[in-house]
C-alpha positions as CSV (number, residue, x, y, z in Angstrom):
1,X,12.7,-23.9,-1.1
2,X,8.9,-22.5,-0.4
3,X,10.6,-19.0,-0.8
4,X,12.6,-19.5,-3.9
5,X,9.4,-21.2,-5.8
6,X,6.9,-18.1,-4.6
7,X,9.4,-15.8,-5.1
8,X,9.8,-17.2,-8.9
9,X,6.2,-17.4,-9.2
10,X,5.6,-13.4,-8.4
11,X,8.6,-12.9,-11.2
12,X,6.6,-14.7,-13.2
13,X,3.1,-12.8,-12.5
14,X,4.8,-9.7,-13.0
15,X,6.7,-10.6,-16.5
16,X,3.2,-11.4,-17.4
17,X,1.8,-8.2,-16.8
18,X,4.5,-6.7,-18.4
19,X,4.4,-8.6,-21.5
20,X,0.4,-7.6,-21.5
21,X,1.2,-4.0,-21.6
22,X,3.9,-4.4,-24.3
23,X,1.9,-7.2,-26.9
24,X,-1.5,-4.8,-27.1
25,X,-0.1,-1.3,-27.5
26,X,-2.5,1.1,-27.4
27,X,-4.5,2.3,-30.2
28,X,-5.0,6.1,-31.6
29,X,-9.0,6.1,-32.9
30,X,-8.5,8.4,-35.5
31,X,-5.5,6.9,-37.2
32,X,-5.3,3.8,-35.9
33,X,-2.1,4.1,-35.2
34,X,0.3,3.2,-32.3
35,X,0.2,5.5,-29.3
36,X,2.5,4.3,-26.7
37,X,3.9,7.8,-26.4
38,X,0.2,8.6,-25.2
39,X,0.0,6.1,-23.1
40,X,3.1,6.6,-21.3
41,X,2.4,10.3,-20.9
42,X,-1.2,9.0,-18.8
43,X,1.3,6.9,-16.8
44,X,3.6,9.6,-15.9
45,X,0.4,11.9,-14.9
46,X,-1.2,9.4,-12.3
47,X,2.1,8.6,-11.2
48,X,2.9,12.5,-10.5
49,X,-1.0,13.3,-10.3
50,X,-2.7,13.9,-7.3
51,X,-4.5,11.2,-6.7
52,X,-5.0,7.7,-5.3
53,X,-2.2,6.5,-7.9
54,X,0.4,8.6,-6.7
55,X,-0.2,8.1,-3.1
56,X,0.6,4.8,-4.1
57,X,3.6,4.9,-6.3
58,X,5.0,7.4,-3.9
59,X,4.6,4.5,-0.9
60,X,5.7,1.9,-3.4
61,X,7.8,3.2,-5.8
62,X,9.0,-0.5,-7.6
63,X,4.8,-0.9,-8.4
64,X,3.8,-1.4,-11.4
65,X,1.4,0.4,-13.0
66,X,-1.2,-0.4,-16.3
67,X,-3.4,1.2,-17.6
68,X,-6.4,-1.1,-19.0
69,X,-9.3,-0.3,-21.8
70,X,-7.1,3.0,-22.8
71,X,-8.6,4.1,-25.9
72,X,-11.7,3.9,-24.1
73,X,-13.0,2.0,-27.4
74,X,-14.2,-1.2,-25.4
75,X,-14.6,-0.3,-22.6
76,X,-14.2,2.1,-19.7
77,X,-10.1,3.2,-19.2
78,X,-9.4,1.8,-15.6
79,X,-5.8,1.9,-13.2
80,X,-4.2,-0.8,-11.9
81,X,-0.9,-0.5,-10.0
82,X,0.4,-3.7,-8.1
83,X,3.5,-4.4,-6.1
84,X,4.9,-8.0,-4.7
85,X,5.4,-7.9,-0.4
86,X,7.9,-10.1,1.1
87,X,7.6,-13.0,-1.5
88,X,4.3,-13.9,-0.4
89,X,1.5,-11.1,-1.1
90,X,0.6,-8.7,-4.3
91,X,-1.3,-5.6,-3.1
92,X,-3.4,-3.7,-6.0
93,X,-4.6,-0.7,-6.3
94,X,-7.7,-1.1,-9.0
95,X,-10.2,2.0,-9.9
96,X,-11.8,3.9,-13.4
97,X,-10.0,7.1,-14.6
98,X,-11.1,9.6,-16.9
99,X,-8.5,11.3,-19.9
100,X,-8.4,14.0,-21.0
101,X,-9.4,14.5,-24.8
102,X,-5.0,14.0,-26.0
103,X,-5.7,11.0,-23.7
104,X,-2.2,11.8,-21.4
105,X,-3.7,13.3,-18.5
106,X,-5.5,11.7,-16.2
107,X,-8.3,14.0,-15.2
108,X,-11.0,12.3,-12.9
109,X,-11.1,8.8,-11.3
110,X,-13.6,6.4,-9.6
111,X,-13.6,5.2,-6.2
112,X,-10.5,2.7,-5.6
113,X,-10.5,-0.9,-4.7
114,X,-7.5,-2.4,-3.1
115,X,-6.9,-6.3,-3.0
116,X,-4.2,-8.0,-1.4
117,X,-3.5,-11.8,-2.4
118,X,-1.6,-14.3,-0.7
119,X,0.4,-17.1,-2.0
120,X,-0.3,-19.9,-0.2
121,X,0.6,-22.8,-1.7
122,X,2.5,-23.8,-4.8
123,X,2.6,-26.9,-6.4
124,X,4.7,-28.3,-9.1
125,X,2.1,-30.3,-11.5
126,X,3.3,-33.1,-13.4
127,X,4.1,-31.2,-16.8
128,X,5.9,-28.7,-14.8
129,X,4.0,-25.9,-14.7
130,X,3.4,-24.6,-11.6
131,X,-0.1,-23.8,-9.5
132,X,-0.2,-21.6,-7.2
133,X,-3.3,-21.4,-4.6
134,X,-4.1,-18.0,-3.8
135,X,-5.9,-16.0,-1.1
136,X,-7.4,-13.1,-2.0
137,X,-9.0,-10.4,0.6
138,X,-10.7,-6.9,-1.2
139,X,-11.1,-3.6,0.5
140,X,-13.0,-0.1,-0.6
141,X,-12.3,3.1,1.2
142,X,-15.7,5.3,1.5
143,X,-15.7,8.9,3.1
144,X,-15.0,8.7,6.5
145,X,-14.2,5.2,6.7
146,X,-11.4,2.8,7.4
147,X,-10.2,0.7,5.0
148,X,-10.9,-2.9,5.9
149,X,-9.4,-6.3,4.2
């Protein structure tokens, strides 16, 4: 039962982010206009890149992977790819990327953070929605370290 109700509960997280990256398509500054195109091309290059997101869609190829702040309007454009482990953990890649000017190439990135949550608990409140109770450990990797959770 415990496995059924996490295992609906990480469906649930990850419809969200789903439904994230298709409500708030990205924005062209100059026209104003749609750029989903774009924004899949900046996918496609971190996926296939060489960098930290690669290395991670090529050991989990089912993650899912979002780019946040891409027009770069608000804020600073930043990667996040996550993927759901045995119906009890979400491990996430998070760090800042540069584009390139067409804003499909990925060109530079940050230093990455990974965090890996755990679904501990779930409850069932009284109007149905569930809560879950989460765990939530963060590691960095620096030159010549190991990474630590």
């Amino acid at each position: 039962m415990n496995i059924r109700i996490l295992s609906t509960a990480l469906a649930l997280n990850t419809l969200l982010l789903l439904s994230c990256k298709q409500a708030i398509e990205p924005l062209n500054k100059a026209s104003g206009k749609t750029t989903v195109n774009g924004y899949d091309l900046a996918i496609q290059s971190g996926v296939r890149g060489s960098m930290y997101p690669r290395e991670f869609n090529r050991l989990f190829p089912n993650a899912l992977n979002v780019i946040s702040y891409y027009t770069g309007i608000v804020g600073q454009p930043a990667w996040t790819s996550a993927v759901g482990l045995y119906n009890r953990y979400v491990f996430k890649l998070h760090l800042t990327i540069e584009l390139d000017s067409a804003r499909t190439n990925i060109v530079s990135t940050g230093p990455p953070a990974f965090y890996l949550y755990e679904f501990t608990k779930m409850d069932v409140r009284t109007n149905t929605e569930p809560y879950i109770h989460l765990n939530q450990g963060k590691g960095s990797v620096r030159k010549g370290s190991v990474l630590e959770l």
